[in-house]
Each structure stands twice: as structure tokens, then as C-alpha cells.
C-alpha positions in Angstrom: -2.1 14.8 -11.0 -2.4 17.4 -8.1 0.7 17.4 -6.0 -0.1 20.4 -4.6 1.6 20.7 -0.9 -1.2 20.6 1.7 -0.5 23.3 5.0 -3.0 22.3 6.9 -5.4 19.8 8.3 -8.7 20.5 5.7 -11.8 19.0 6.1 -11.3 17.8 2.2 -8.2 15.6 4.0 -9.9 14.1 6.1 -12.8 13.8 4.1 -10.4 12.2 1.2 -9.1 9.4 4.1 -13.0 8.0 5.0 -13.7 7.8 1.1 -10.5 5.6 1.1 -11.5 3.7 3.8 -9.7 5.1 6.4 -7.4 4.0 9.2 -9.7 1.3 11.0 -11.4 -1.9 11.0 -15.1 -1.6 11.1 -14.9 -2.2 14.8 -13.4 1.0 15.6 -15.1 3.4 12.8 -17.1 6.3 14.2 -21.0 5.3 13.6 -21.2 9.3 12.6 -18.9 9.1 10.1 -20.1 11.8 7.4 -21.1 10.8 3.8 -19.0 11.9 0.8 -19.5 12.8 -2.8 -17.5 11.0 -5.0 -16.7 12.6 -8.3 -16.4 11.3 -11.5 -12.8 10.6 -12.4 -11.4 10.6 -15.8 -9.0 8.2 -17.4 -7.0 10.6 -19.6 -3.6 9.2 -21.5 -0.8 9.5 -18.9 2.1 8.1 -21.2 2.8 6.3 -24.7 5.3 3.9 -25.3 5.6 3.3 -29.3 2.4 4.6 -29.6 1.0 1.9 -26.9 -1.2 4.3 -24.5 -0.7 3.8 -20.7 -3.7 5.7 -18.7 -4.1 7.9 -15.6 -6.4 5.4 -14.5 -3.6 2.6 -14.2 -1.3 5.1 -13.0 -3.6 6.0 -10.3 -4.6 2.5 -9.3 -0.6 2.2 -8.6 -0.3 4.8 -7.0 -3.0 4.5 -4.4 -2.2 2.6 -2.0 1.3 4.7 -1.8 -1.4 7.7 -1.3 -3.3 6.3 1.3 -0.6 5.4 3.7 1.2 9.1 2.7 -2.2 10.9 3.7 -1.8 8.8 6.9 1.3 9.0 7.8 1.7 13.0 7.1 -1.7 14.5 7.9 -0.7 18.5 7.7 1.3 16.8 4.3 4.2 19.2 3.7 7.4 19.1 1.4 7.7 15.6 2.9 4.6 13.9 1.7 5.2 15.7 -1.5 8.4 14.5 -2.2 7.6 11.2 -0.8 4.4 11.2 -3.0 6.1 12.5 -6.3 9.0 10.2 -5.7 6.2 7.1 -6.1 4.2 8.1 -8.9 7.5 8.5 -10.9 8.3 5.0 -9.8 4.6 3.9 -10.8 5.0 5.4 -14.6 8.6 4.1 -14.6 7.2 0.9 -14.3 4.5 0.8 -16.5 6.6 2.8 -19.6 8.5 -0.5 -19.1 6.3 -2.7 -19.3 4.9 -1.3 -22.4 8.3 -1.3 -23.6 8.4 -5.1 -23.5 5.4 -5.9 -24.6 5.7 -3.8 -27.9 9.1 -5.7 -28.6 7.2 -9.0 -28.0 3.3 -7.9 -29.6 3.7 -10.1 -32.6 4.9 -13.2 -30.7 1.7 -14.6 -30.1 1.9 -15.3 -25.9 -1.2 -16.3 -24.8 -2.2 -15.8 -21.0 -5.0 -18.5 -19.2 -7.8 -16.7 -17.9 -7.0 -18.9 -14.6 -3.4 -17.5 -14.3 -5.1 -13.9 -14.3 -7.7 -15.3 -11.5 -4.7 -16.5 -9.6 -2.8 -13.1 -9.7 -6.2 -11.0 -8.6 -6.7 -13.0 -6.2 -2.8 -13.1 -4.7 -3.1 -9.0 -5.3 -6.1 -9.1 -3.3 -4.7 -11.4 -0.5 -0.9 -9.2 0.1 -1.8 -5.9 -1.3 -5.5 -5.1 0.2 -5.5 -7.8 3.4 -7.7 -10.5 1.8 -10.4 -7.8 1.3 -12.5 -7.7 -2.5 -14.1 -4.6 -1.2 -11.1 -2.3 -0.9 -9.8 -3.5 -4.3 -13.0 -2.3 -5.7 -12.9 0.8 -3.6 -9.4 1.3 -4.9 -10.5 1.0 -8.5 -13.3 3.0 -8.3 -11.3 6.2 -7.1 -8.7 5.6 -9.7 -11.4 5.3 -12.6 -10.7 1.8 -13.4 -13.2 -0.9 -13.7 -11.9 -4.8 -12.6 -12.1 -5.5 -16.3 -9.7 -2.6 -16.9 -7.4 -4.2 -13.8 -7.6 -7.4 -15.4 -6.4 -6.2 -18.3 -3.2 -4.9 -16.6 -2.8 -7.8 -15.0 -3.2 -9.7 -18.7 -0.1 -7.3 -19.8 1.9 -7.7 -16.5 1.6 -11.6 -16.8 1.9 -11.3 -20.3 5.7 -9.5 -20.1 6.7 -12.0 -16.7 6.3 -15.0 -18.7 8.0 -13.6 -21.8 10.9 -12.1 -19.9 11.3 -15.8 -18.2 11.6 -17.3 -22.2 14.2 -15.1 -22.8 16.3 -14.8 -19.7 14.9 -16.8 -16.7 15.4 -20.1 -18.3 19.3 -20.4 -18.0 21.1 -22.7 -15.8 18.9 -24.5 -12.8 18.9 -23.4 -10.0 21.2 -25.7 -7.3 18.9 -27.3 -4.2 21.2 -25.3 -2.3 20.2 -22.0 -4.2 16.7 -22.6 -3.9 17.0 -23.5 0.0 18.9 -20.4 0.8 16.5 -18.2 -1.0 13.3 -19.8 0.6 15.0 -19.1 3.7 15.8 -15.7 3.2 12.3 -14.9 1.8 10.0 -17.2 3.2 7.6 -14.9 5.4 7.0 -13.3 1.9 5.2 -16.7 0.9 2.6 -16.6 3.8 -1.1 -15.8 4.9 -0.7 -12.5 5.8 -4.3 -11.9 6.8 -3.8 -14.1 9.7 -0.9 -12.3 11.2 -1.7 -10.5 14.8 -1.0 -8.1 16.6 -1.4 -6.4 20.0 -1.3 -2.6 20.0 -2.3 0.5 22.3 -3.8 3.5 20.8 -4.3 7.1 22.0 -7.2 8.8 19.6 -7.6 12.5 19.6 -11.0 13.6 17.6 -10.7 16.0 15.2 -13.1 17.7 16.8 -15.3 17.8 20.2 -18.7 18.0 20.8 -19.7 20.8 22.6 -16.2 22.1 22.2 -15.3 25.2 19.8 -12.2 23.1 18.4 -10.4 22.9 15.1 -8.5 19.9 13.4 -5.5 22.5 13.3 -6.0 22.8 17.3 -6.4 18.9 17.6 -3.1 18.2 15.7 -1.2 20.2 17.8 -2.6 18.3 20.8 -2.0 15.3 19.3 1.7 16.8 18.5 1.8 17.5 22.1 1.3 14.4 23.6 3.7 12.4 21.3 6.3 14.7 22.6 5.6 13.9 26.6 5.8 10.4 25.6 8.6 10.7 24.2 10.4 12.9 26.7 9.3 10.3 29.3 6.9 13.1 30.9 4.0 10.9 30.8 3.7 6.4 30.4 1.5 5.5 27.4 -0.9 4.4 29.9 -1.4 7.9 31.5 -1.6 9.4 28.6 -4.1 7.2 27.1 -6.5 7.8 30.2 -5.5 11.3 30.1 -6.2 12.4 26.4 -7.7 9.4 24.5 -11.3 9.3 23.2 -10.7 5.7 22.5 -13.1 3.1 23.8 -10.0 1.4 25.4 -8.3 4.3 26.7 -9.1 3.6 30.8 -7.5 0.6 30.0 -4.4 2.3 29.4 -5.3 2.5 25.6 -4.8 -0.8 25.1 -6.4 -3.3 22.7 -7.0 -7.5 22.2 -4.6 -8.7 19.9 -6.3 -8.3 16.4 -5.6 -10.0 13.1 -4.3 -8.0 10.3 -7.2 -8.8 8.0 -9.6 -7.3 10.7 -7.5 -3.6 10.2 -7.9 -1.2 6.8 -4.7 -2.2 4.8 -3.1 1.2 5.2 -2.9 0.9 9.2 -2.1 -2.8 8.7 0.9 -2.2 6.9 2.1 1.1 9.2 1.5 -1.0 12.6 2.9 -4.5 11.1 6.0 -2.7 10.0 7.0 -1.7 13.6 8.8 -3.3 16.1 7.5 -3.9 19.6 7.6 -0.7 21.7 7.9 1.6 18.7 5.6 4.8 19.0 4.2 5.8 15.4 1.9 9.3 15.0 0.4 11.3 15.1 -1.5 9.5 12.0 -4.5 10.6 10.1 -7.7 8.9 11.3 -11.4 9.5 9.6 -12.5 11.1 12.6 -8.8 12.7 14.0 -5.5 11.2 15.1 -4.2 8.0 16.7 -0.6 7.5 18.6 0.0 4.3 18.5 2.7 1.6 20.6 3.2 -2.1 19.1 3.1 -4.3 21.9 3.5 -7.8 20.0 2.8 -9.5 16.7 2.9 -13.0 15.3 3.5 -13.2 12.2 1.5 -15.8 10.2 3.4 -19.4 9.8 5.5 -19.7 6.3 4.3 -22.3 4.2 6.9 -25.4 3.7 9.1 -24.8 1.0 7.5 -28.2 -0.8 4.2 -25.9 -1.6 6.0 -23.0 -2.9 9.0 -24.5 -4.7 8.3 -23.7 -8.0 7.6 -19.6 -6.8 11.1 -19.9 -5.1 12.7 -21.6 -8.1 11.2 -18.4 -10.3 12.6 -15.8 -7.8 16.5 -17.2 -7.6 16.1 -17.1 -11.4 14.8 -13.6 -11.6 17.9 -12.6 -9.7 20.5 -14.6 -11.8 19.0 -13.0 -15.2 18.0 -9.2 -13.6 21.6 -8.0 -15.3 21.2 -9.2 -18.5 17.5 -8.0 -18.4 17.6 -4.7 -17.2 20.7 -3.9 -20.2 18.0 -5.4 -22.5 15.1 -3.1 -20.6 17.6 0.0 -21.2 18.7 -0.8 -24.6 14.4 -0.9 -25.9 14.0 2.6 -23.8 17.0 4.0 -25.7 15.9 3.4 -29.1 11.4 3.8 -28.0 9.4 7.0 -28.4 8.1 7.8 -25.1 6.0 10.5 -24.1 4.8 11.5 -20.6 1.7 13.6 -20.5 0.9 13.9 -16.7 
């Protein structure tokens, strides 16, 4: 993989982010958003565990959506997005040598995995990890170089090693009423409908590039740069400078917009402007057609479900946590004594 360390703003950026999908719901695309070529990518052998091969392509489908909020959140990338983006994909491999790891130990045991528990895990991926949207999965796996029969299949082998590592070292001890009460209430937002959380934001967009205007992306950063420092030397409100500077349909309304749901934003700019608290500033961030500044007004988050739906999830995760000693030695001990090899 490419981790070469970007120093500027290139048109094969940008170009790379509307591929992806991009920072925006469809409601706030550009209509002149330019077409793009998509090469064919190939699915080389990224690592072997024991002689069990773990591809690029899985690696890549990891790694992705770590890549598409990078690109966003760093558009002139740097040493930052670099190490932020090597730091992940040695996460990614990390975790997939691992699983391999398990699954070799466990290959002659016989574990058999329901079609409908592989359904069920798509279509919760689908739901917290691309906002309820097929589409973007698909778009995900397409740049990666995996089909969804090649997903499934990782999903088979990551089911596969979560229900063998609970036979070995989840099924200890019950957990107390008490246990399971304090965990739902310590993790209970994780359980929810995410695509119905909203929020109320306002934006400042800078285009890449004007019409009529001899400008660069290079140029356009640093004017994006520009403005984020008067707002945040108090030169100029968020409202000024959104009537001031912003292309943005909204901007003579002070650059602010209706409260959205999350499922109605791309995933990457979902999980940037969810992860704020209300009056943060965030950007300048990577859009298709420039860069966005954007405040958090407010968000509501999505109701939990009761914990009488989700017991048996919360039962699992309390424990996860009362065996993740035991199983992480047992992890090391496999790694110690496995051939690995890392090719990429």
C-alpha cells in the first residue's frame, strides 16, 4: 500500500474523496460533480498465518473507512495523516493475523456458522459502520477489490472465531443482574438506531475552485485556513463569516442548516460531526468540490433500546471483559509459537 505523504491539495485527492462518496448527503452534492475512472484493483496476499492467506483486499476493506475520514479530516495530508493512516492499517493486519491465528488452532473442530447469523452481522455492519446505507458498503468493497461474497466470507471467519473464543473462555461464571445492569448502563447508546440520530449544524463551504476566477485548490485551502483562524481569534461570528466567504446554499442564513438525520449525511461526515460537542468548530475538511468549516449546534442522539431487547448482547459483552485476560495470554501464546509472514 501507498503511504506516500501527500504536500498538497491534487486534483487526484480530491478526485479520490467523490469516488468515495464524499463529504455530503445527496442534498448538498455539486450537480457538476466530475466523473472518475476507477481502476481495477488487485487482491494480492497481504499476510499468512500458518500458511492461512489473509488478502490486500480484506485489508483494504478495513482499512477504508479509517481512509476516508483521514483524507477528510487532513486534506494537504502530511506526516500527520501518515502516521495516523500507518498507525491503522497496522491495527487492521494486527487484527486479522489474529484471527487467522484462532481459527487455524480451531480448523478441525468442526464449528458451523448459520447463514442467518452472517445476514444478521451484514446487516448490523451495514446499519453502525456505513449509516444504514447498502450502497456505500458496496462502494466500499468495490474500491477495496472485494466482492460481498468475499465480505461474507470474513464475516463467516470473524463469527466463526467469536463463537469459538466464547466456548472456550466466555462461558465461565454468569454474569450477576447487577453486572449486566451496570454494563447496559454504561454502554447503552452503543445498542441504538444510529441512523435516526440528528443534528443541527452550520457550515462555511469554500470551492475548490471559482468560476470565472483564476484560482487553485492550494489558494482555496489557505482561504479556508484563513477564516478558521478569524473565527477562532473572535475576529469574525460564524454567521459573518458564513455570509462573508461561504458558497453554501445556506450561507445568508448565517451558514446555518435544518437539523438533519445522520442517515441523510455520507458516513465519514456523519461520524466527524456526531463526534463533536455543541459549539465545536471542526475544518477545514475535504469536500468533493473544496472545503467546509463546520459549528455543531445540537444533536439528539437516537433513544437506547430497553435493556429487555438487548440482554443477551449485554450478557456477551460483561463476559468478553471477564475472559479478555485469559484470552489475549492464549492469543499471544498461538502468535509465539505461528509462522507469520507480512508481505505488504
Amino acid at each position: 500500500m501507498n503511504l506516500k505523504q501527500g504536500t498538497g491539495i491534487t486534483a487526484t485527492i480530491l478526485a479520490g474523496l467523490v469516488a468515495a462518496g464524499g463529504l455530503l448527503s445527496g442534498q448538498e452534492k455539486a450537480k457538476t460533480t466530475p466523473s472518475v475512472n476507477k481502476s481495477q484493483t488487485v487482491n494480492r496476499i497481504a499476510a499468512t498465518v500458518n500458511g492461512r492467506p489473509v488478502t490486500s483486499g480484506e485489508v483494504r476493506a478495513r482499512l477504508m473507512p479509517y481512509l476516508r475520514e483521514l483524507m477528510i479530516l487532513f486534506p494537504k495530508q502530511g506526516p500527520r495523516f501518515t502516521a495516523e493512516l500507518v498507525k491503522a492499517k497496522k491495527a487492521v493486519i494486527n487484527e486479522l493475523i489474529e484471527r487467522e491465528l484462532v481459527l487455524s488452532e480451531f480448523e478441525t473442530r468442526g464449528y458451523m456458522i448459520p447463514d442467518t447469523a452472517i445476514d444478521e452481522e451484514l446487516n448490523r455492519r451495514i446499519l453502525y459502520q456505513f449509516n444504514g446505507k447498502r450502497d456505500a458498503l458496496l462502494s466500499a468493497l468495490q474500491q477495496s477489490g472485494m466482492t460481498l461474497n468475499d465480505y461474507r466470507e470474513s464475516i463467516r471467519k470473524e463469527t466463526t472465531v467469536a463463537a469459538m473464543r466464547s466456548s472456550r473462555y466466555d462461558r465461565g461464571i454468569p454474569p450477576t443482574p447487577d453486572e449486566i445492569r451496570a454494563e447496559y448502563n454504561a454502554s447503552k447508546s452503543d445498542y441504538r438506531d444510529i441512523t435516526k440520530d440528528r443534528i443541527t449544524y452550520e457550515k462555511i463551504f469554500i470551492p475548490s475552485s471559482v468560476f470565472g476566477e483564476e484560482t487553485t485548490p492550494e489558494q482555496q485551502y489557505a482561504l479556508a485556513l484563513e477564516v478558521r483562524h478569524k473565527l477562532d481569534a473572535k475576529e469574525l461570528s460564524f454567521a459573518d463569516a458564513a455570509k462573508a466567504y461561504s458558497s453554501d446554499m445556506h450561507a445568508q442564513d448565517g451558514g446555518l442548516w435544518p437539523s438533519i438525520t445522520r442517515g441523510e449525511l455520507s458516513v465519514e461526515f456523519a461520524n466527524i460531526v456526531f463526534s463533536l460537542q455543541p459549539g465545536e468548530i471542526i475544518g477545514p475538511l475535504l469536500d468533493p468540490a473544496g472545503f467546509t468549516i463546520v459549528r455543531v449546534k445540537s444533536k439528539q442522539l437516537a433513544p437506547a433500546p430497553p435493556l429487555s431487547k438487548v440482554k443477551e448482547a449485554v450478557d456477551d459483552a460483561v463476559r468478553r471483559k471477564q475472559s479478555e485476560k485469559r484470552y489475549r495470554e492464549w492469543v499471544e501464546r498461538l502468535r509465539d509459537k505461528a509462522v507469520i509472514r507480512i508481505f505488504i
